[in-house]
N, C-alpha and C positions, 0 to 999 in steps of 0.2 A: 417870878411870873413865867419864865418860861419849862421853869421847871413843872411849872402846873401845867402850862399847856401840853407838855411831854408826857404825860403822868396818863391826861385825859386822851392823849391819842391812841396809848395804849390800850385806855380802857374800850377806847371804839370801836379797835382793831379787832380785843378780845370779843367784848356783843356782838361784831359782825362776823368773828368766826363759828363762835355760837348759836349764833340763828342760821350759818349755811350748814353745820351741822344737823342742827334741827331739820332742816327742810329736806335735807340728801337722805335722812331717817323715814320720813315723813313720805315721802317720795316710795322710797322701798318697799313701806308698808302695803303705800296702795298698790304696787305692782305685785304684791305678792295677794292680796286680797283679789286681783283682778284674775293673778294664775289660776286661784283658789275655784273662783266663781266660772272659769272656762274651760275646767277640768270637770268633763264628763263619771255621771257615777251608775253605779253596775245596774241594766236594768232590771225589773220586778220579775220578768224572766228568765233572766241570768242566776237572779237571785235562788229562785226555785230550782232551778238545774243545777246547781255548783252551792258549796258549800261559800259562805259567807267570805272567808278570806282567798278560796279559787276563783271566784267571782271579782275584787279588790284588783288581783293578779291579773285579770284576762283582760278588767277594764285599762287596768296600769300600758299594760303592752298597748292595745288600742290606741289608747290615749301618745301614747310614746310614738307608735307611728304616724297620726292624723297630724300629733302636732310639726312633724319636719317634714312629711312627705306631700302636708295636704290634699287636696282632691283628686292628687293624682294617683293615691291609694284606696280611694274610696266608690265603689259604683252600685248601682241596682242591680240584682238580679231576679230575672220573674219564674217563680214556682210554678206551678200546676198542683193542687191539691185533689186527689182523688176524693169522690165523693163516697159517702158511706149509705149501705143500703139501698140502692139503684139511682143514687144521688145523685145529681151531675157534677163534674169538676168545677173548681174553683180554680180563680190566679188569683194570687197574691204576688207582690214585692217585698225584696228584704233587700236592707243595704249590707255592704258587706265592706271586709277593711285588707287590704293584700301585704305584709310585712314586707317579701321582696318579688321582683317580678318571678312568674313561674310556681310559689308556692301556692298551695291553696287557701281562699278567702276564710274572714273570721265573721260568721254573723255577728253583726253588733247587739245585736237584740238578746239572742240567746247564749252567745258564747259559745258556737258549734263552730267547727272547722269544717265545713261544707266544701262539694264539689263546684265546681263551674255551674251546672243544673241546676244548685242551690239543696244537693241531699245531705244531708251528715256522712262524712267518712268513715271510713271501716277500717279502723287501724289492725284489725284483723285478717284484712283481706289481702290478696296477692298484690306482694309491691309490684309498685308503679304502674299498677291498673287503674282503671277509670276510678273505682271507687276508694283505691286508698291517699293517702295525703299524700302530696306532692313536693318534691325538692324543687329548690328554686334554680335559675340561672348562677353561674357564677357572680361571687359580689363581692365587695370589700368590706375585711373586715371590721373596718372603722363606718362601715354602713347598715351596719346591723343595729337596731333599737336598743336604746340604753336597757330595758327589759330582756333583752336577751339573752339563751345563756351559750354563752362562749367558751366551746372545748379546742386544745390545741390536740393532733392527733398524728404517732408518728408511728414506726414498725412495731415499738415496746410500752408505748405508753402514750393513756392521756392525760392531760391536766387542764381543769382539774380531772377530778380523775371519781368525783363524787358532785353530786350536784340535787336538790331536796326542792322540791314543789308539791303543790295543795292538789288533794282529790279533786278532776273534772276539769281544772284549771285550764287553758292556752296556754301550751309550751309552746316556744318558738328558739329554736338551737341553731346556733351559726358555729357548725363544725369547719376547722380549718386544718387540710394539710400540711405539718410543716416539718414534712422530709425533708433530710437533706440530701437523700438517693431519689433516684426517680421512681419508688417505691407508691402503687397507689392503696387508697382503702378504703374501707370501703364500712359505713357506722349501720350497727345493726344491734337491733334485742333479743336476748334470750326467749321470752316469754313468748307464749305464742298470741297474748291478746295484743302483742305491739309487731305482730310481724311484718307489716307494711309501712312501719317508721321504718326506714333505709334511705341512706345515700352514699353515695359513689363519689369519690374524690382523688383525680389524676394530684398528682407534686405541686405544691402552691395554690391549690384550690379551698376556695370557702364559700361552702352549701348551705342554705337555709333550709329550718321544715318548719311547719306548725302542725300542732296535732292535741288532742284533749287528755292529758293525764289519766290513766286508768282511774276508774272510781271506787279504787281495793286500794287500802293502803300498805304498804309495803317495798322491798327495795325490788327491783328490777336490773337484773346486770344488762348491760350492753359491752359492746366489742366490736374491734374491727376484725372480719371474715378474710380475711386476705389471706394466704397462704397460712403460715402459721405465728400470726403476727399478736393473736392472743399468748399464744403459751407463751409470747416474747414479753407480754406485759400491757400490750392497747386492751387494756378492758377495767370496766366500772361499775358503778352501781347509780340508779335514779332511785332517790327515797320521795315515796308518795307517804304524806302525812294527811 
């Protein structure tokens, strides 16, 4: 008799591990159904500007910052639309998304890395002027969006030291000095259509930028400008596919 009782208590022990496993199953699913459902997707906009998986990308990063920085990364900013043909101007609103403070906003809509004013930047134009994208304040490294790409950079080298994203896409790069001289340097591109991607970074510093992927596929070198800190080895290549 008691042996049956023993027998049976195991078996209850066993079904009631069973069903809390079910339910801790059960449980996960919906939460991952619920991520699924609160994960914003590329708009019809987006879509048309940027190639299917630059768009995927730009959403990803967004999403990557909306969801741990919340509203505190997100604002409106009102346009002026010139009018065409003796038209009168328009305002519109566009919300926009700031990876860290300092750099420049991401339209959500479009997927342009816009001025303050709300124009499209000119990765062509004179760094650190009004029109080209903006470095952020200093920030910790471990505060940069899981979407980000993360270069370490010292007098001979970076690592990595190659890094691949989609035509059009929102790059967003959290370069980190990590000399161990009080050596600073200073991240910059060959080409002249990214001439105002640049940042500047004293010993222990780590700078954010965002900026739109050239829409020409192909590798782009970058390097740091510092004395002669290329020929030593700080330099790379961005593959646009």
């Amino acid at each position: 008799m008691k042996k049956n009782v023993k027998i049976i208590g195991a078996i209850a022990i066993v079904v009631l591990a069973a069903l809390l496993i079910i339910l801790i199953l059960m449980q996960k699913s919906a939460n991952k159904a619920g991520n699924n459902n609160n994960a914003q997707t590329p708009s019809k906009e987006m879509l048309e500007t940027q190639t299917p998986e630059a768009a995927q990308e730009t959403q990803k990063l967004i999403n990557d910052v909306t969801s741990t920085e919340g509203a505190s990364s997100t604002k409106t900013i009102t346009v002026n639309v010139p009018g065409v043909n003796g038209a009168s101007s328009t305002v519109k609103e566009i919300k926009v998304v700031t990876v860290a403070p300092g750099t420049s906003p991401i339209d959500v809509t479009s997927g342009k890395v816009v001025t303050e004013a709300g124009q499209v930047v000119q990765n062509n134009s004179q760094a650190a002027g009004a029109a080209a994208p903006q470095e952020s304040f200093p920030i910790k490294p471990e505060d940069a969006p899981k979407s980000a790409i993360k270069l370490n950079v010292t007098s001979s080298s970076f690592a990595p030291n190659t890094f691949t994203v989609n035509r059009g896409q929102v790059v967003n790069l959290a370069v980190s000095n990590v000399n161990e001289s009080t050596f600073s340097e200073v991240f910059r591109f060959d080409d002249p259509s990214l001439s105002a991607v640049v940042i500047g970074l004293a010993k222990g510093q780590t700078i954010s930028i965002s900026f739109n992927a050239p829409t020409k596929a192909g590798e782009y070198t970058f390097y740091s400008s510092m004395f002669d800190h290329r020929a030593q080895g700080a330099v790379g290549k961005m593959i646009v596919k």
